[in-house]
N, C-alpha and C positions, 0 to 999 in steps of 0.2 A: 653778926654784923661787924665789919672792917671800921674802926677807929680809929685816928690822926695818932694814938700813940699806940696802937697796933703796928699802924707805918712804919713808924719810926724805926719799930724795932727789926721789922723786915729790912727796912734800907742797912742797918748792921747788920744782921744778920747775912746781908749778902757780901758785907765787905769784908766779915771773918770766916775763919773755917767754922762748920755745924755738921755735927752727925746725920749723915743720909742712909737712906736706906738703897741698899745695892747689892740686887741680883743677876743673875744670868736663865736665861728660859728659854725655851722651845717652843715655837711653834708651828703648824700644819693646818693646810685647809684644801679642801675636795670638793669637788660637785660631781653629781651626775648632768649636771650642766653641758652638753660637749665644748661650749668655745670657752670653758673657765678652766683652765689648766690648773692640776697641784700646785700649789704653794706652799715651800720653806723656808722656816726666818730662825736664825740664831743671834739673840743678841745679849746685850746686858744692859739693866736698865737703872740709871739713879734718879731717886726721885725725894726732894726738900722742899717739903711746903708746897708751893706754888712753882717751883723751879724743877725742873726736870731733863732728863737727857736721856735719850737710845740709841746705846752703839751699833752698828747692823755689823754682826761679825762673821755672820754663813749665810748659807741657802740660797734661793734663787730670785727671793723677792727683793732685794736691794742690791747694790755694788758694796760688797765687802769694805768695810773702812770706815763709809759713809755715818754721818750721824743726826739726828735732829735733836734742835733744844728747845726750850718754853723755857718763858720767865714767868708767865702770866697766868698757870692752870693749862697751857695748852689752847686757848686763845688764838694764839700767834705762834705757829710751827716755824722754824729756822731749821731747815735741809743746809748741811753741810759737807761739801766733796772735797780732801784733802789731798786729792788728786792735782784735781783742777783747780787748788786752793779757792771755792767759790763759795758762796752760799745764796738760798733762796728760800724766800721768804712768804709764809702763803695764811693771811688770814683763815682762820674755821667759822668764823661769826660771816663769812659770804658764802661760804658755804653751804652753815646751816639754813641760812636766807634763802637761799637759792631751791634747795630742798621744800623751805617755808610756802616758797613762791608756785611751787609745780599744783597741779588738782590733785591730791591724796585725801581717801577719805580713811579715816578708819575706825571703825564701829565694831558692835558686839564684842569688846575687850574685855577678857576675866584674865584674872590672874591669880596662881595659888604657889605659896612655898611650903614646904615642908623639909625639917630635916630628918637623914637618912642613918644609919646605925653603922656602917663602917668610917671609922676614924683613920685613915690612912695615914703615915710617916712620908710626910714630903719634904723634899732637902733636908733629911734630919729633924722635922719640927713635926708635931701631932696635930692633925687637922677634924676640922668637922667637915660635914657632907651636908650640903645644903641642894636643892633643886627648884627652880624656880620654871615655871609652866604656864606661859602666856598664852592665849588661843583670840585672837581676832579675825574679823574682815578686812578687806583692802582692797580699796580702787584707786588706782593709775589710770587717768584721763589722758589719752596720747592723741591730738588734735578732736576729733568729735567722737573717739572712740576709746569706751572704758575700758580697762582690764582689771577682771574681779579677780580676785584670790582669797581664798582660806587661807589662813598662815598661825602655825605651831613650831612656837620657839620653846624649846627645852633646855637650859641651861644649868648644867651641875658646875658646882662650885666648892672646891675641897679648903679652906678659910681658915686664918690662925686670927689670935688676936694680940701676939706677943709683941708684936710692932705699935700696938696703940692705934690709934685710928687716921695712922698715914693714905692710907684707902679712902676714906670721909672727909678728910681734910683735902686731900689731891681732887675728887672729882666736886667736892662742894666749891673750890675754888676758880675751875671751869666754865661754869654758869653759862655753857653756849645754847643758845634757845633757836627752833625756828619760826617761833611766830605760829604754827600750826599745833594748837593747844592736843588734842588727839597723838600728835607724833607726841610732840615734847611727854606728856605722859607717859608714852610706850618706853622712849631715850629712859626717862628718869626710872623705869620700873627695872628696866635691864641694869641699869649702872646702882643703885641703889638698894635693889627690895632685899639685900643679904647682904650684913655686915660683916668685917672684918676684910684682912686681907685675901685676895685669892691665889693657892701657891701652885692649884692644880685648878684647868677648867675645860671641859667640854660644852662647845654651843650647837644645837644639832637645828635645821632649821628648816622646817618642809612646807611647800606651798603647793597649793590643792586650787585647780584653774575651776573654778563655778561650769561655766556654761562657756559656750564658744557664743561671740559679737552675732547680734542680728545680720545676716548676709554676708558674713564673713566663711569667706573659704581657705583663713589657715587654719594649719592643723593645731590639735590641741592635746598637748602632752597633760595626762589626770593628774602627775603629782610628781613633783622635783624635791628633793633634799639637796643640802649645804653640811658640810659637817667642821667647826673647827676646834683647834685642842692649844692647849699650851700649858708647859706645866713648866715651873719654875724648879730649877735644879743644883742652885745655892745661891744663899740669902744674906746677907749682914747689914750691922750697919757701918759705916764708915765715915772718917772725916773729910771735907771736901772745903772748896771755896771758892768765889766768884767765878774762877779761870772755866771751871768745867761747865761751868753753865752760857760761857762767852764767846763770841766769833773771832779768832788770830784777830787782831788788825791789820793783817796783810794782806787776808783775804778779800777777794772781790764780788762785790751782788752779781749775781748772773747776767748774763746777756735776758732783755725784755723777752726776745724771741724764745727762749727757751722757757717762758713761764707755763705756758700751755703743756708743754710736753712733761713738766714739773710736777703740775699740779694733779697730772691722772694717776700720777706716782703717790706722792703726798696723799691724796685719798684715801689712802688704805692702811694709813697711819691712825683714823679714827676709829676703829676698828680692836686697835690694840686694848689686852687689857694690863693696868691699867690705863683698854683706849685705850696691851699690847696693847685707850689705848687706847 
């Protein structure tokens, strides 16, 4: 629980330099989806406390340069284009609402972790092998018409602890809920059920359609997969201070108009772990 002289010490904490943690990682993502194109992201990411930042330095999901920040756990995304000296700014807690707000049911959830016996050498650090294996139901109500799915998430997790629990601190600081108790337990199982940092991860994610709608004549594909991966490729930690986690002051909030076109972007930043993330 956050204390008045817990505060305190974060308000310094922001106005001095403090050791962060800063990496660079890889990541990729697939579907046999046909309208979801490959996706590649090269970034580097620092992350202090509650404060955090992702440079987008390759691939084809961002404009190279580009960055976002959080002060807040990620709360409050700050896209920033040093281009167009601008930035935008896109609450997650309306998001997650909004998610909150759709008809999602989702039942029969078991979950199992177990760790696995290869210890892999990632960026130099020895890791464990963690798996974590969600299996649920899900319905998506789309006007008077549900869409059922099986859905099996498989998430390997290759995990160090030499960072301390920058991992448990960063997402327990987040706290974004959507009101829909079912989700938020599925969110908290994914982000949570294996500790420590993760320096290498695959999230594999197959959805299996029930039955085709009473009198429904589309077609019904049996079973679709997602596959994504990111593995982190050098670690430290480093000294840093307010600036990196702050917008120029020259910078300008975007044109209103462009928040739409913003925020389909911005969406795929929750995603990252850590929520890449």
């Amino acid at each position: 629980m956050k204390t008045n002289a817990l505060a305190i010490v974060l308000l310094f904490a922001a106005q001095a330099a403090s050791a962060a943690v800063q990496y660079e990682f890889h990541q990729t993502s697939h579907s046999d989806i046909d309208q979801n194109a490959p996706a590649e992201l090269v970034g580097r990411a620092t992350i202090d406390g509650e404060r955090s930042r992702v440079d987008f330095l390759g691939g084809d999901a961002y404009p190279p340069d580009t960055y976002v920040i959080s002060t807040d756990g990620s709360r409050t995304l700050t896209f920033v284009d040093p281009v167009r000296k601008s930035f935008t700014q896109f609450n997650t807690a309306n998001l997650a609402a909004a998610i909150g707000s759709t008809k999602i049911e989702v039942s029969n959830l078991t979950s199992n972790v177990e760790k696995l016996d290869d210890q892999q050498i990632v960026a130099g650090i020895p890791t464990n092998h963690y798996r974590l294996t969600l299996n649920y139901d899900m319905s998506v109500t789309f006007g008077s018409m549900p869409l059922r799915q099986t859905v099996r998430t498989v998430i390997d997790k290759w995990t160090t602890v030499s960072f301390g629990d920058v991992n448990e601190m960063f997402l327990a600081s987040s706290g974004v809920h959507t009101g829909n108790p079912k989700v938020d337990e599925l969110i908290e199982l994914e982000a949570t059920k294996i500790k420590g940092l993760p320096l290498k991860q695959t999230v594999v994610v197959t959805t299996t359609n029930n039955k085709r709608a009473a009198g429904s004549q589309l077609p019904v594909v049996a079973s679709r997969s997602s596959r994504r991966e990111m593995t982190i490729t050098n670690i430290r930690e480093t000294p840093v201070d307010g600036s990196t986690f702050a917008v120029p002051v020259s910078y300008r909030k975007a044109d209103p108009l462009q928040k739409e076109a913003a925020a389909q972007t911005q969406v795929q930043v929750l995603s990252m772990e850590p929520k890449a993330q």
